[in-house]
N, C-alpha and C positions, 0 to 999 in steps of 0.2 A: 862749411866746416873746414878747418886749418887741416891739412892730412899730414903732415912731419909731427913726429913727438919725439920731445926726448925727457929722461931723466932729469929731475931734477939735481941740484950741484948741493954738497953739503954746504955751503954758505947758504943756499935758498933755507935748507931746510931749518938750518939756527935761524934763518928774518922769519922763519914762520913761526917757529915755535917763540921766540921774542913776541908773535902776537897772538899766542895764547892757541894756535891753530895745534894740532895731534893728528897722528894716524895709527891704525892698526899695523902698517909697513909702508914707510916712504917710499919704498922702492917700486910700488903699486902705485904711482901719483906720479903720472908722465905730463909735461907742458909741453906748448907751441912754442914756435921761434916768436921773440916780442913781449915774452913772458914777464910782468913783474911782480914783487912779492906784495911791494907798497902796500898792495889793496886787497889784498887777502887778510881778515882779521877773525879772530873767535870763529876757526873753521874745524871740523872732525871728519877727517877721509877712512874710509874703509872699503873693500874691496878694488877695483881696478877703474881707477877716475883720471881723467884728461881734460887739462881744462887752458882755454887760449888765451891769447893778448888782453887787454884788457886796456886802451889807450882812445875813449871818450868818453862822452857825458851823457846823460840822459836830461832835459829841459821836462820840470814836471809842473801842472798846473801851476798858477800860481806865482810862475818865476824862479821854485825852488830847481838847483841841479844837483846832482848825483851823480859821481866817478861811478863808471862799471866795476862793478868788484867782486866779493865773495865777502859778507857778514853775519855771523852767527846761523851761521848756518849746518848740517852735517848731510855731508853725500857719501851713497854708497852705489857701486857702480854707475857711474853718471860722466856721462863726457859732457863740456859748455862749451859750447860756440868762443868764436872772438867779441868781445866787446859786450860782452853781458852784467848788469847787475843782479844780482841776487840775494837778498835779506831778511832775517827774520821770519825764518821757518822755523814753526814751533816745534816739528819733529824732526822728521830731515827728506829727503829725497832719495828715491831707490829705483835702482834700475832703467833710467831715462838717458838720450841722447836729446842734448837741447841746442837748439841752435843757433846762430848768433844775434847780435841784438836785442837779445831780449829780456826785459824787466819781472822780476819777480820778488814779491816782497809781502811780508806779513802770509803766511799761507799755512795752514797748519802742519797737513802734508799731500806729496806726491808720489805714486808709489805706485809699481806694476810688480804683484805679485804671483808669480808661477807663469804658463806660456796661456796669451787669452788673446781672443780675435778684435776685442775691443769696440764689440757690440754689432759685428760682422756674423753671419748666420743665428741670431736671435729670432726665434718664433713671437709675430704678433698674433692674436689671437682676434683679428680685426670680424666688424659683422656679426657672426657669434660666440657671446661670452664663453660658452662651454664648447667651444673648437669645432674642428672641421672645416676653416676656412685659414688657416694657418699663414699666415706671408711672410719668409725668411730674409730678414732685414740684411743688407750690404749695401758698401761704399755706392755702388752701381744701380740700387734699384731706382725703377723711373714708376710714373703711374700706373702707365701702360702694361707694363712688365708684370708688376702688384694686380692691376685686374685681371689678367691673366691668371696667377697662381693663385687669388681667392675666388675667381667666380668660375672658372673652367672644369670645374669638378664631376664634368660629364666626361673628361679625359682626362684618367687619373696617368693613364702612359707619360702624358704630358705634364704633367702640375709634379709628377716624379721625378722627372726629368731637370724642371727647374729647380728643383729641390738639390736636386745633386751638383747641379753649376752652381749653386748658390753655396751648400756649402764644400764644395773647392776652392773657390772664391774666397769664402771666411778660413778655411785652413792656411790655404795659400799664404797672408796676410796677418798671421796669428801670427808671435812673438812673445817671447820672454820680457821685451825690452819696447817700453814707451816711446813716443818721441814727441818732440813739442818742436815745433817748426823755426823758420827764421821770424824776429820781429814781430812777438807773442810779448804781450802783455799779461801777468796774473797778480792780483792783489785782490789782499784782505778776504783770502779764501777758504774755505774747510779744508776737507778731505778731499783729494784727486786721484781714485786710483783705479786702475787698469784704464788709465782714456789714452789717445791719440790723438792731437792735436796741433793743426795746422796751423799755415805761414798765418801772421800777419790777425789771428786772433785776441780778443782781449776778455777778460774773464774778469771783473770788478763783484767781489761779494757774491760770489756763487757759495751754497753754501756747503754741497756736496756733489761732485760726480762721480758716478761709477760705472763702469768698464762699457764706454763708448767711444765712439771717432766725434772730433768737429773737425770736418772738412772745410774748413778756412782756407783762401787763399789771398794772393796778392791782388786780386782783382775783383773779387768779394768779400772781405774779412768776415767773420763771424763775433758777434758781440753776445758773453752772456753774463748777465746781469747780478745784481743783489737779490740775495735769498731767494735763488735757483735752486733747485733738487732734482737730478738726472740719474733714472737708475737705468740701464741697458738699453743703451741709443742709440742712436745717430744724428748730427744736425750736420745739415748740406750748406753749400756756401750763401755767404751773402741774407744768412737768418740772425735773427734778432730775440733775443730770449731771456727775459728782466725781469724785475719785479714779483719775486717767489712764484713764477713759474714751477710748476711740479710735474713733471714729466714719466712716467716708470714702461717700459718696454715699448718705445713709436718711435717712428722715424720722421725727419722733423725735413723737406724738402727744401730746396734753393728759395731764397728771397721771403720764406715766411716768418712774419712777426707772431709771437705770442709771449703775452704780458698781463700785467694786474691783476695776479695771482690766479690764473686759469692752470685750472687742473686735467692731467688727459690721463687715460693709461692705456694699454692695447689698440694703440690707434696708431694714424696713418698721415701723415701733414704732407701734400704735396705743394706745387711750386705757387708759392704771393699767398697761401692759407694767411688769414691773422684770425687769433685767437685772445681774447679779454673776457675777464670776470667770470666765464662763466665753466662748466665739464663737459669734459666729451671720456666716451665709454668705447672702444671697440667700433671707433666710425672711420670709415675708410674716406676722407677727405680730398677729394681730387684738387687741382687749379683750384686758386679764387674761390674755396670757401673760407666763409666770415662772420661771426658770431664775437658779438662784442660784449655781450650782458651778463649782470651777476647771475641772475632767475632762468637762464638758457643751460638746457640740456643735449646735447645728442650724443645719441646712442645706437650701435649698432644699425648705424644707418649707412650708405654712400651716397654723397654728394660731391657737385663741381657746380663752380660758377653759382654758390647760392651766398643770400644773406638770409641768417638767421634774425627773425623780431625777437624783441625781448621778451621772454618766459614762453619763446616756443619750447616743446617736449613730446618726445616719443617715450612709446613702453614697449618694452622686447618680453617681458613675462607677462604670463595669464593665468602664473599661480596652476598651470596643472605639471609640465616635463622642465620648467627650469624658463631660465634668460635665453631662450634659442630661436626664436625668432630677429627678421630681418627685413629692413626696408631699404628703397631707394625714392630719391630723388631725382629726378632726371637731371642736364647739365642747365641753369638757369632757373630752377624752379627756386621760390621764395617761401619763408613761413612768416605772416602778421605775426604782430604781437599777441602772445596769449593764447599762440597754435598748439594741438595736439595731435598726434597721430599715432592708433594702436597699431603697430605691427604686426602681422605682415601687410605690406600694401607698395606700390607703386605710384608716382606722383610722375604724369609728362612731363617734357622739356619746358623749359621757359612758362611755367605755370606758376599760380597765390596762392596758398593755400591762408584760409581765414578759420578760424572756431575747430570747434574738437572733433573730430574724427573717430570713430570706432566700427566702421564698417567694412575695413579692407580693401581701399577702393582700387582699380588699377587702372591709370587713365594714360598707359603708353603711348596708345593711339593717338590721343585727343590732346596734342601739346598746344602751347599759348591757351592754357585756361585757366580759370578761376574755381577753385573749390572751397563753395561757403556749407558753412554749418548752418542752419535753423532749427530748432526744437529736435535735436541728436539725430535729423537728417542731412545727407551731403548732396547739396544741390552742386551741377556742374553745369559750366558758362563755358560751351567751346568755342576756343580760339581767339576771345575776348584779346587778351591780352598781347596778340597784334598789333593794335591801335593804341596803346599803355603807351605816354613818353616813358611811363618808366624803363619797359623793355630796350626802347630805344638807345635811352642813356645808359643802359646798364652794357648794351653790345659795346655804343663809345668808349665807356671808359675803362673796360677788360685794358686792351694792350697799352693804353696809356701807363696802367697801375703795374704795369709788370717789371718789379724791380729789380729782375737777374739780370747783374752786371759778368759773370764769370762765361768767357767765350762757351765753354764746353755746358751745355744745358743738358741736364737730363729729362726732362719733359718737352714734349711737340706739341703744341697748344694749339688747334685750332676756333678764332674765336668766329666765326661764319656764325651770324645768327640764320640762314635759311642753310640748309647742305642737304645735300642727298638723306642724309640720317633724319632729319625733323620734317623736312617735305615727302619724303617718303610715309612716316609718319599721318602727314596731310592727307595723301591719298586717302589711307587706310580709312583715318578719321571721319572725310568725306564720305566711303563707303559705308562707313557704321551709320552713321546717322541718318543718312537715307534708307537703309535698311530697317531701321529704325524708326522712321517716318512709316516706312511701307506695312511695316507689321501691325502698327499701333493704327494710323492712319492721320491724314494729314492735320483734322481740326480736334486730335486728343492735346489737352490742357496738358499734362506730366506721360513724358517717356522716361523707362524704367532701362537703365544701365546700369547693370550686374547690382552692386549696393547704394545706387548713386542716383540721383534724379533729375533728370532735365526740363528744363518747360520750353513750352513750343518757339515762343520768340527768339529764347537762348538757341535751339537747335537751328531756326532759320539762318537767324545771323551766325552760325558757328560755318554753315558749310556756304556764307558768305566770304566769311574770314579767310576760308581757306582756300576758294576760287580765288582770290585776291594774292595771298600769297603766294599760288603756285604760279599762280600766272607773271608775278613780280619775278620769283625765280628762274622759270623756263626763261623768260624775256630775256632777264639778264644774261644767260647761259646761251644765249641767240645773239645778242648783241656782241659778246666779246668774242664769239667765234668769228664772227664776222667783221670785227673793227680793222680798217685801217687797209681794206682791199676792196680793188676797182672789181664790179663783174662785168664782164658781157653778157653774158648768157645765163641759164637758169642749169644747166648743167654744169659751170665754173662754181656757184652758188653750190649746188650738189654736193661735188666734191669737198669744198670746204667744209662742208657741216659735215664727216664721214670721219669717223673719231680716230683716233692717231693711236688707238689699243684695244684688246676686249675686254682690259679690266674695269671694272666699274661697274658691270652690271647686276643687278640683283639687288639683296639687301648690303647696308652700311650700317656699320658700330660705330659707339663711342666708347675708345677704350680712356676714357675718365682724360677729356682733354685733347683726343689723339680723333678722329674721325677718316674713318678707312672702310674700303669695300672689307666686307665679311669673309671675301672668297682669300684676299694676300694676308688674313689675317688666321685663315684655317692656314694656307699654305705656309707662314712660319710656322703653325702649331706643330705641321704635316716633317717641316724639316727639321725640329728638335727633336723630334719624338724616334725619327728616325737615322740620329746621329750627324747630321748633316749640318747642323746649327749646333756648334757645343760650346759660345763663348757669350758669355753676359753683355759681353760688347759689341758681339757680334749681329746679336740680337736686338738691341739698341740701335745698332748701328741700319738694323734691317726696321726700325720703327719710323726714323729718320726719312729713308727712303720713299716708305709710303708717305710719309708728310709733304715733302718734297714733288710729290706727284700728286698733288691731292688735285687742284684744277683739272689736269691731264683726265684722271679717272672720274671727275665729277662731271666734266662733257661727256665721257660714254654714259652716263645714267641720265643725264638730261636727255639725248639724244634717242636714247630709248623710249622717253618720257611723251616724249613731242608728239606721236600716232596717237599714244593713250589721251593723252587730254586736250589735242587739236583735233584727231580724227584725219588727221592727213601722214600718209608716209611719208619718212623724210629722202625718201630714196627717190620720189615721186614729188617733192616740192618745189614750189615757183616763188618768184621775187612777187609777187601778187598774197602768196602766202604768209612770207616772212614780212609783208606791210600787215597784213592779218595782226600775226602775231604779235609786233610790234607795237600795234593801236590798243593792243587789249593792253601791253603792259604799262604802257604811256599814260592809260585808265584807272589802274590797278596802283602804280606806284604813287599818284598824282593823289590818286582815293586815298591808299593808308597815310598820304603825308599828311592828308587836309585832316584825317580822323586824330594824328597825331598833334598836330598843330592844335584843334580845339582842344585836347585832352591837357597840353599844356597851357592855355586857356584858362580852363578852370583852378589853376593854382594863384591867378592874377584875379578873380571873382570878389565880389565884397563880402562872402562868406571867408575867403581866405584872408580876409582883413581884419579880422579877429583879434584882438589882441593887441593890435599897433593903436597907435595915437591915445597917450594912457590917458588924458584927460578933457580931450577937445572934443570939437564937431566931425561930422563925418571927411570934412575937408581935410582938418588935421590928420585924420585918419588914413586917408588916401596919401596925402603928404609922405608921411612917417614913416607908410609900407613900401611910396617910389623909392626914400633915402636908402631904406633898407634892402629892401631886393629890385630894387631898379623899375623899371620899364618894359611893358610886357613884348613890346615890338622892337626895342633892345636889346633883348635876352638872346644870348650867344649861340643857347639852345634853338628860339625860335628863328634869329636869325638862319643859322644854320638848315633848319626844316626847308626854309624858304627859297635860299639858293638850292637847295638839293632838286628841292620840285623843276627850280630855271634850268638848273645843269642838264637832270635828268630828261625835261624834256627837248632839249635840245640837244644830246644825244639819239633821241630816239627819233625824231626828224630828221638828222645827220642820216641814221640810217635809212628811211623811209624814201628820201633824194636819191640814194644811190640803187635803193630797188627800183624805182622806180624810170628808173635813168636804163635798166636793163628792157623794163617793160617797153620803155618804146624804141629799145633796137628789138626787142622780138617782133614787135609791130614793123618796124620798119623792114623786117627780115621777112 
């Protein structure tokens, strides 16, 4: 923005009014050096307006150009940037700083009326419709932050505490006065009033917004669309929001798309969410949730890392106290199509859930499962889903899909399909079932979990599933401690494996995307509550941290891990040991690829050939479905499978050479 102003010169003021331009007192209408009249036409100033140079073009679709100017337009307190067009406001513009470059035309009106934070400390009412989990929207919130002040309500010191950074935050930041950034695009738009809006945004046929921020910048622009409707918002950078989006009190996170007339209110979009066709109600959305269908519901649910099937649907009322129930999905959990689940309930990590649910089930423990419906019972499959190529491809293509360009992220994303948090989990799981086994005994046809059903085969192979995955894990969490050092001895060995902190131990959260020991995550709770953390950023900044440390503190919980489910101390381990350990996971990793490998298998089956070759023999047929999806030993996926297992086991021999290289100096010693 130009910072000299001067009065206008009474010869400017006759070339204005020559074109038809008026003010309520000229003497209120200061310009920049470079100022000319030329392009000022059919303009109404009133109150205290500054407006700059005016000396290019704008190139618009098309091949049409356009002088920067000022036409038919009326401002009332409003400074313009250098080099701006502006046209064909049907009302006028009030109270705005805009700033240079930027096009604006056909708009009905712009207008920041009284001082408003601009959708900064707004209550969402996420989870339950009738309150009590309240999340106070800012420029600054991150997921992690959001799980925090909705689910922490065991410490209210604390959830009050945010409450008051938050809104300092929105005070801080409140204004009388709009602003609309550098190299902002707005056309053919409604009503714009109390918003904020950043560099490098473009708003094409929005039909209404009101009193929000788009956090647009030059390194994520924000795009929002035709016949948009935004009432008390936010959208972060680098989001995308078209196609009569309907939007009323959520905040809309970095890089997420939502379009094709998807309706939300009281909700929560964190960072790559898209959302199409279908409503959400009061659902706290972590990371990479995705629901693309007209006939899809959620409600009052939290989810990360899920895809919704078309005409999944939850219910949060049971017709006795109101809408006040509440469910989760763990991070990776999935609904088929035509899911339902009565609330309250819990669904594990990386779990299916298939047919209608009404029995509350909660299957925390027991993540990578399957929960089917049969005759309005919920059968549960642990661990199943392990061996799913789907699981696997869904881990691939998380960080692929992540399309935050803007350096500064406000979400820490860990996408680790095995962590402390889900193999922990394992444990557990492991324990239940055998417990389970123990009570029931070992040749009962159906074991009975809480509302849920198990049959005996599903139980074996679940704490199958799970010996296999821990073992995958510890291995790994062996191998990289280990990579890339010579031993001599079995006490140089020792050392290495002797964790480099005590954080890690115990239980691990997910704070919706964020995966962290439970203990640095009481200890921020511990330093807000008691003054010692009092900046949004600061706080942020302290989420960061644990991200940034997450291997560090994921070797202390492995490491603890390794007595419990080898049976050997590690303080007491031999290179004899870690070839042990090694062999099992060389077994383990080798097993879930082959498991994966045939499950992608079955997509290449002549049942999966349905449909191709519309009118020949079975030959054509095979034909039709190579052209179409290729070659099953082709496939980038399976190729992929394949080296993994070569890599994999040639790492793990890598290691086995170098243990064993110690064993015979101890021999020889």
């Amino acid at each position: 923005m130009t910072q000299e102003y001067r009065r206008l010169t009474a010869g400017e003021v006759r070339a204005l009014e020559s074109q038809s331009c008026m003010a309520a007192d000229w003497a209120d209408v200061e310009v920049a050096s470079g100022f000319s009249t030329a392009w000022v036409h059919h303009v109404r100033f009133s109150g205290k307006v500054r407006l700059g140079a005016m000396d290019t073009e704008f190139r618009l679709p098309g091949g049409v150009c356009k002088h920067s100017g000022l036409r038919h337009v009326c401002l009332h307190n409003v400074t313009v940037g250098d080099n701006c067009c502006i046209e064909h406001i049907q009302n006028y513009i009030a109270n705005y700083d805009i700033g240079h470059d930027c096009f604006i035309e056909n708009v009905d009106m712009l207008l920041v009326d009284g001082r408003t934070s601009f959708g900064n400390g707004t209550d969402v009412s996420v989870l339950n419709e009738v309150g009590g989990r309240e999340v106070m929207m800012t420029d600054k919130l991150s997921a992690h932050l959001a799980y925090i002040m909705a689910l922490y309500r065991h410490r209210p010191l604390l959830t009050g505490r945010l409450r008051e950074l938050s809104a300092r935050y929105a005070d801080k930041h409140a204004s009388d006065r709009g602003s609309i950034g550098h190299h902002v695009s707005i056309m053919n738009a409604g009503t714009i009033f109390n918003v904020r809006i950043g560099d490098c945004c473009t708003i094409y046929g929005a039909s209404r917004l009101n009193n929000g921020s788009v956090n647009s910048n030059e390194f994520a622009p924000v795009h929002i669309g035709s016949g948009v409707i935004c009432d008390d918002f936010i959208i972060s950078s680098g989001s995308h929001i078209d196609e009569g989006t309907m939007l009323s009190r959520c905040f809309v996170g970095q890089a997420c798309k939502l379009g094709h007339n998807y309706s939300a209110s009281e909700s929560l979009f964190f960072s790559n969410c898209q959302g199409e066709n279908g409503e959400a109600c009061s659902i706290f959305a972590g990371p990479f949730t995705v629901t693309h269908h007209k006939s899809t519901l959620l409600i009052a649910g939290m989810f990360s890392f899920m895809n919704a099937g078309s005409g999944s649907n939850q219910s949060n009322h049971m017709y006795k106290l109101g809408p006040i129930h509440q469910g989760t999905l763990e991070r990776g959990a999935k609904t088929a199509s035509d899911s339902y689940i009565l609330w309250p309930a819990r669904v594990g990590a990386f779990s299916l859930v298939m047919g209608r649910h009404v029995n509350h089930s909660d299957t925390t423990n027991l993540p990578f499962s399957y929960l089917i419906e049969q005759n309005n019972t919920t059968y549960l499959v642990p661990g199943v889903n392990l061996r799913s190529v789907g699981t696997i491809r869904d881990a691939q293509k998380w960080p692929k899909r992540d399309g935050r360009k803007d350096p500064h992220k406000l979400d820490y994303i860990n996408y680790n399909l095995l962590s402390p948090y889900t193999v922990h989990k394992m444990f557990k799981g492991r324990e239940l079932l055998q417990k389970l086994r123990e009570a029931s005994g070992e040749l009962s046809d159906i074991y009975s979990f809480h509302s849920a059903k198990i049959r005996n085969s599903a139980l074996v192979k679940g704490l199958r599933f799970y010996e296999i995955a821990i073992n995958k894990f510890l291995g790994n969490s062996v191998i990289k401690r280990l990579e890339g050092t010579d031993f001599r001895t079995d006490e140089e060995i020792r050392l290495r494996l002797r964790p480099d902190t005590p954080i890690g131990r115990g239980e691990w959260v997910d704070l919706s995307g964020l995966i962290a020991p439970k203990s640095e995550v009481d200890a921020l709770a511990d330093a807000v509550e008691q003054g010692r953390m009092d900046r949004l950023g600061d706080i942020n900044d302290a989420f960061g941290r644990m991200h940034a440390n997450y291997y560090t503190y994921e070797w202390t919980w492995a490491y603890d891990k390794l007595e419990e489910f080898y049976g050997v101390r590690p303080d007491d381990m031999t290179a004899a040991d870690i070839i042990r350990i090694v062999e099992k996971w060389k077994e383990s990793v080798i097993g879930l690829d082959r498991m994966v490998y045939e499950d992608a298998k079955k997509e290449f089956s002549l049942a999966s050939m349905t449909g191709f070759g519309a009118d020949g023999s079975r030959l054509e047929k095979e034909q039709d479905f190579e052209q179409v999806r290729g070659d099953f030993e082709s496939n980038p996926f399976v190729t992929a499978v394949l080296k993994h297992i070569e890599v994999k086991s040639a790492l793990g021999d890598e290691l086995i050479e170098r243990m064993r290289k110690v064993m015979r100096g101890n021999t020889q010693g």
